[in-house]
C-alpha positions as CSV (number, residue, x, y, z in Angstrom):
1,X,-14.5,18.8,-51.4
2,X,-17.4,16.8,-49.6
3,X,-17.6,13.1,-49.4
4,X,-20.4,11.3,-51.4
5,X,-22.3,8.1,-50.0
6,X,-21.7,4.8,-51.9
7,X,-22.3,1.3,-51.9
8,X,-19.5,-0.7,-51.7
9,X,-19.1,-4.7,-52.2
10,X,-16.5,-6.3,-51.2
11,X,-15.3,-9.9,-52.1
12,X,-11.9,-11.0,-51.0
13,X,-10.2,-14.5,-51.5
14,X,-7.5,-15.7,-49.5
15,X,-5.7,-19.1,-50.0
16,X,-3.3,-19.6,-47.4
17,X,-0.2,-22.1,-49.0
18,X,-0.8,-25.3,-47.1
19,X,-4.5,-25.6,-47.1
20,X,-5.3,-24.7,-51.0
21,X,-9.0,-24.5,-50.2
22,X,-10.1,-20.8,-50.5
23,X,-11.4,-18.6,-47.6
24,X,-13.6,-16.3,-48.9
25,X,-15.2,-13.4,-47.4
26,X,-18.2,-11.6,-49.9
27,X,-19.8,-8.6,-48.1
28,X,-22.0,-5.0,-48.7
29,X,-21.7,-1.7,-46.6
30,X,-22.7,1.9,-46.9
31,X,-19.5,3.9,-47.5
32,X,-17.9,7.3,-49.0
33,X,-15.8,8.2,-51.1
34,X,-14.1,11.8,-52.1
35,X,-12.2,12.8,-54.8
36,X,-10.6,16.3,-54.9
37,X,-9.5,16.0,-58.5
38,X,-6.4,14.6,-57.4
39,X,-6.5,12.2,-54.9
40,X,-9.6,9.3,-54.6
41,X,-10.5,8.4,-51.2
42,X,-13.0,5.6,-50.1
43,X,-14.2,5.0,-46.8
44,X,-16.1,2.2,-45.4
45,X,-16.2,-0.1,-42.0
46,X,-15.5,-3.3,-41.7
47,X,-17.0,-5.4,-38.7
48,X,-14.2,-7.8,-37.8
49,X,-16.0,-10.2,-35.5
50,X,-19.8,-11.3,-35.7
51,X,-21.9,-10.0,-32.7
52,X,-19.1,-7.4,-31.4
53,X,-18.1,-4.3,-32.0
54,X,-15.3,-4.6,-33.5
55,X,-14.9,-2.3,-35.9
56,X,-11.8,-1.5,-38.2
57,X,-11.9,1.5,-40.2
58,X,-10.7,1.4,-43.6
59,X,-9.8,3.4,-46.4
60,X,-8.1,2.9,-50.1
61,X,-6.5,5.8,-51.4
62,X,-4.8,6.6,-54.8
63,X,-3.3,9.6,-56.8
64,X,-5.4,10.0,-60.0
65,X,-2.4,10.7,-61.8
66,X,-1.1,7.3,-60.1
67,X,-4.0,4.9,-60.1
68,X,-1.8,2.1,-60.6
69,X,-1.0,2.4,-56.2
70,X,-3.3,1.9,-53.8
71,X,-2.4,2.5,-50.1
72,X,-4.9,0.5,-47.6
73,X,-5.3,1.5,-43.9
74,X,-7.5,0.5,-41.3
75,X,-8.1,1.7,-37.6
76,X,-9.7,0.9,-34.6
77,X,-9.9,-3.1,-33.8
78,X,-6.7,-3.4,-36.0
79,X,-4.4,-0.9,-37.4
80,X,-2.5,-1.6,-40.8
81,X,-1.5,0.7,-43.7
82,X,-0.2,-0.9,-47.0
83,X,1.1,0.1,-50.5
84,X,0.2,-1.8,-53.3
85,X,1.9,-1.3,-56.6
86,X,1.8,-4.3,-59.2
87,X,5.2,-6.1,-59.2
88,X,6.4,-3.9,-56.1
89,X,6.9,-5.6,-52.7
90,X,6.2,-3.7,-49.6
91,X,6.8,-4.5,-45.7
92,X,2.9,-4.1,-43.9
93,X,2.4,-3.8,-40.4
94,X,-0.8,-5.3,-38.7
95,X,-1.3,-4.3,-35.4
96,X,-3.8,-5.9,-33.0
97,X,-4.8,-6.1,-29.3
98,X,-2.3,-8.9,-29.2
99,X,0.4,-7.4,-30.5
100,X,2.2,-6.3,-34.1
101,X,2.9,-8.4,-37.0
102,X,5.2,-7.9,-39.9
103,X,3.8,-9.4,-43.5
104,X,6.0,-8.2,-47.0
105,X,3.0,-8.0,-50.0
106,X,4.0,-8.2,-53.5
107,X,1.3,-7.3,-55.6
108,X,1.2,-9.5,-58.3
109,X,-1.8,-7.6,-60.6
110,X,-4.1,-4.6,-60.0
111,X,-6.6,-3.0,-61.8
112,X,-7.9,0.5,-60.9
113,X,-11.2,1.3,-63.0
114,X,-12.6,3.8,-60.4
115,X,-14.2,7.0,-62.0
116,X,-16.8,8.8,-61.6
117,X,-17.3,8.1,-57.9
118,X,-18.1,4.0,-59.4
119,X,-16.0,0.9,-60.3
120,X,-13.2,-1.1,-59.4
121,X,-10.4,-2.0,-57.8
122,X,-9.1,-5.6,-57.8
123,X,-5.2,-6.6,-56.1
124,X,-4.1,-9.8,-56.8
125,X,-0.7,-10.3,-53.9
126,X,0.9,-12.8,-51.9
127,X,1.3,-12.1,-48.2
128,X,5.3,-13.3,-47.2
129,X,6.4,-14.2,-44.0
130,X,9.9,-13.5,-43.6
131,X,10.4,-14.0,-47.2
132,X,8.3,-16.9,-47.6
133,X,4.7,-17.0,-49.5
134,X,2.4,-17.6,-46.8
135,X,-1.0,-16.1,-48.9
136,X,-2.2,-16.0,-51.9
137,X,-5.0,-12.8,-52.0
138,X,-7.6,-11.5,-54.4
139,X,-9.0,-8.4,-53.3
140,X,-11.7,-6.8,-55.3
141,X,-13.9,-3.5,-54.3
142,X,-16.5,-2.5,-56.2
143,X,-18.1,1.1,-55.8
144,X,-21.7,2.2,-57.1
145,X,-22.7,5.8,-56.7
Protein backbone atom coordinates (compact mmCIF):
# COMPACT_ATOMS: atom_id res chain seq x y z
CA UNK A 1 0.00 0.00 0.00
CA UNK A 2 1.73 3.46 -0.85
CA UNK A 3 1.60 6.53 1.31
CA UNK A 4 -0.42 9.51 0.14
CA UNK A 5 0.69 13.29 0.78
CA UNK A 6 -1.38 15.34 3.14
CA UNK A 7 -1.71 18.45 4.89
CA UNK A 8 -1.66 18.31 8.32
CA UNK A 9 -2.44 21.09 11.13
CA UNK A 10 -1.63 20.77 14.24
CA UNK A 11 -2.90 22.72 17.32
CA UNK A 12 -1.88 21.55 20.76
CA UNK A 13 -2.67 23.15 24.21
CA UNK A 14 -0.83 22.52 27.21
CA UNK A 15 -1.65 23.97 30.60
CA UNK A 16 0.88 23.02 33.02
CA UNK A 17 -0.97 22.90 36.83
CA UNK A 18 0.75 25.83 38.52
CA UNK A 19 0.77 28.42 35.90
CA UNK A 20 -3.02 28.03 34.43
CA UNK A 21 -2.17 30.27 31.45
CA UNK A 22 -2.15 28.05 28.34
CA UNK A 23 0.86 27.28 26.10
CA UNK A 24 -0.20 26.77 22.82
CA UNK A 25 1.61 25.67 19.86
CA UNK A 26 -0.74 25.96 16.27
CA UNK A 27 1.34 24.81 13.22
CA UNK A 28 0.99 23.37 9.23
CA UNK A 29 3.34 20.63 7.53
CA UNK A 30 3.36 18.46 4.52
CA UNK A 31 2.86 14.85 5.70
CA UNK A 32 1.56 11.24 4.73
CA UNK A 33 -0.45 9.06 5.73
CA UNK A 34 -1.22 5.19 4.69
CA UNK A 35 -3.86 3.12 5.36
CA UNK A 36 -3.79 -0.70 4.45
CA UNK A 37 -7.44 -1.32 5.27
CA UNK A 38 -6.47 -2.12 8.56
CA UNK A 39 -4.14 -0.03 10.13
CA UNK A 40 -3.97 4.15 9.55
CA UNK A 41 -0.65 5.56 9.70
CA UNK A 42 0.26 9.41 9.55
CA UNK A 43 3.58 10.79 9.16
CA UNK A 44 4.76 14.20 9.59
CA UNK A 45 7.97 16.23 11.08
CA UNK A 46 8.02 18.24 13.71
CA UNK A 47 10.84 21.00 13.99
CA UNK A 48 11.59 21.11 17.72
CA UNK A 49 13.72 24.20 18.02
CA UNK A 50 13.49 27.46 15.66
CA UNK A 51 16.63 27.92 13.42
CA UNK A 52 18.08 24.14 14.09
CA UNK A 53 17.70 21.10 12.90
CA UNK A 54 16.14 19.52 15.16
CA UNK A 55 13.83 17.35 13.91
CA UNK A 56 11.53 14.67 15.62
CA UNK A 57 9.77 12.30 13.53
CA UNK A 58 6.43 11.49 14.30
CA UNK A 59 3.74 9.23 13.68
CA UNK A 60 -0.07 8.44 15.05
CA UNK A 61 -1.14 5.03 14.38
CA UNK A 62 -4.54 3.20 15.03
CA UNK A 63 -6.30 -0.18 14.15
CA UNK A 64 -9.40 0.69 12.06
CA UNK A 65 -11.25 -1.75 13.85
CA UNK A 66 -9.81 0.12 17.17
CA UNK A 67 -9.92 3.84 16.39
CA UNK A 68 -10.69 4.52 19.80
CA UNK A 69 -6.32 4.04 20.50
CA UNK A 70 -3.85 5.99 19.16
CA UNK A 71 -0.21 5.14 19.70
CA UNK A 72 2.20 8.34 19.16
CA UNK A 73 5.95 8.02 18.41
CA UNK A 74 8.51 10.30 17.61
CA UNK A 75 12.34 9.90 16.50
CA UNK A 76 15.29 11.69 15.95
CA UNK A 77 15.79 14.94 18.41
CA UNK A 78 13.51 13.05 20.94
CA UNK A 79 12.32 9.64 21.09
CA UNK A 80 8.76 8.82 22.79
CA UNK A 81 6.07 6.27 21.89
CA UNK A 82 2.64 6.53 23.70
CA UNK A 83 -0.86 4.83 23.90
CA UNK A 84 -3.76 6.72 24.24
CA UNK A 85 -6.98 5.07 25.01
CA UNK A 86 -9.85 7.31 26.69
CA UNK A 87 -10.02 6.61 30.45
CA UNK A 88 -6.84 4.32 30.21
CA UNK A 89 -3.52 5.49 31.88
CA UNK A 90 -0.30 4.53 30.31
CA UNK A 91 3.49 4.99 31.49
CA UNK A 92 5.44 7.24 28.37
CA UNK A 93 8.95 7.47 28.05
CA UNK A 94 10.60 10.67 26.57
CA UNK A 95 13.97 10.42 25.76
CA UNK A 96 16.33 13.29 24.92
CA UNK A 97 19.99 14.27 24.56
CA UNK A 98 19.80 14.90 28.25
CA UNK A 99 18.55 12.01 29.29
CA UNK A 100 15.01 9.85 29.76
CA UNK A 101 11.99 10.86 31.51
CA UNK A 102 9.10 8.92 32.75
CA UNK A 103 5.43 10.73 32.39
CA UNK A 104 2.00 8.31 33.09
CA UNK A 105 -0.93 9.94 30.48
CA UNK A 106 -4.45 9.22 31.21
CA UNK A 107 -6.48 10.16 28.41
CA UNK A 108 -9.35 11.83 29.54
CA UNK A 109 -11.37 12.07 25.88
CA UNK A 110 -10.53 11.24 22.26
CA UNK A 111 -12.15 11.44 19.19
CA UNK A 112 -10.95 9.64 16.03
CA UNK A 113 -12.96 10.92 12.82
CA UNK A 114 -10.12 10.03 10.29
CA UNK A 115 -11.51 8.48 7.02
CA UNK A 116 -10.87 8.73 3.89
CA UNK A 117 -7.20 9.75 4.19
CA UNK A 118 -9.05 13.37 5.98
CA UNK A 119 -10.21 14.45 9.55
CA UNK A 120 -9.52 14.29 13.02
CA UNK A 121 -8.05 13.27 15.87
CA UNK A 122 -8.32 15.26 19.15
CA UNK A 123 -6.78 13.66 22.81
CA UNK A 124 -7.72 15.44 25.71
CA UNK A 125 -4.98 13.82 28.77
CA UNK A 126 -3.21 14.80 31.75
CA UNK A 127 0.61 14.23 31.83
CA UNK A 128 1.39 12.72 35.74
CA UNK A 129 4.53 12.87 37.40
CA UNK A 130 4.86 10.20 39.68
CA UNK A 131 1.22 10.08 40.16
CA UNK A 132 0.62 13.65 40.32
CA UNK A 133 -1.17 15.84 37.49
CA UNK A 134 1.52 17.90 36.21
CA UNK A 135 -0.37 18.79 32.51
CA UNK A 136 -3.38 19.33 31.31
CA UNK A 137 -3.15 18.55 27.14
CA UNK A 138 -5.41 19.07 24.11
CA UNK A 139 -4.04 17.56 21.18
CA UNK A 140 -5.88 17.97 17.98
CA UNK A 141 -4.56 16.82 14.28
CA UNK A 142 -6.37 17.55 11.49
CA UNK A 143 -5.70 15.78 7.99
CA UNK A 144 -6.80 17.16 4.48
CA UNK A 145 -6.08 15.01 1.49
Amino acid sequence: MREDKVKILIKSQQIDIDDPSPYVIEFATDGKIKDDGDTVTIKYDEYLEEDTNSVAHTSLMFSRNNPGTVTLSRSGAVRSTCVFTEGERHKMLYTMDIGTLEFGVLTRNLQNTIKNKSGKIRMKYDTEVRGSVVKQCDFKITIKS
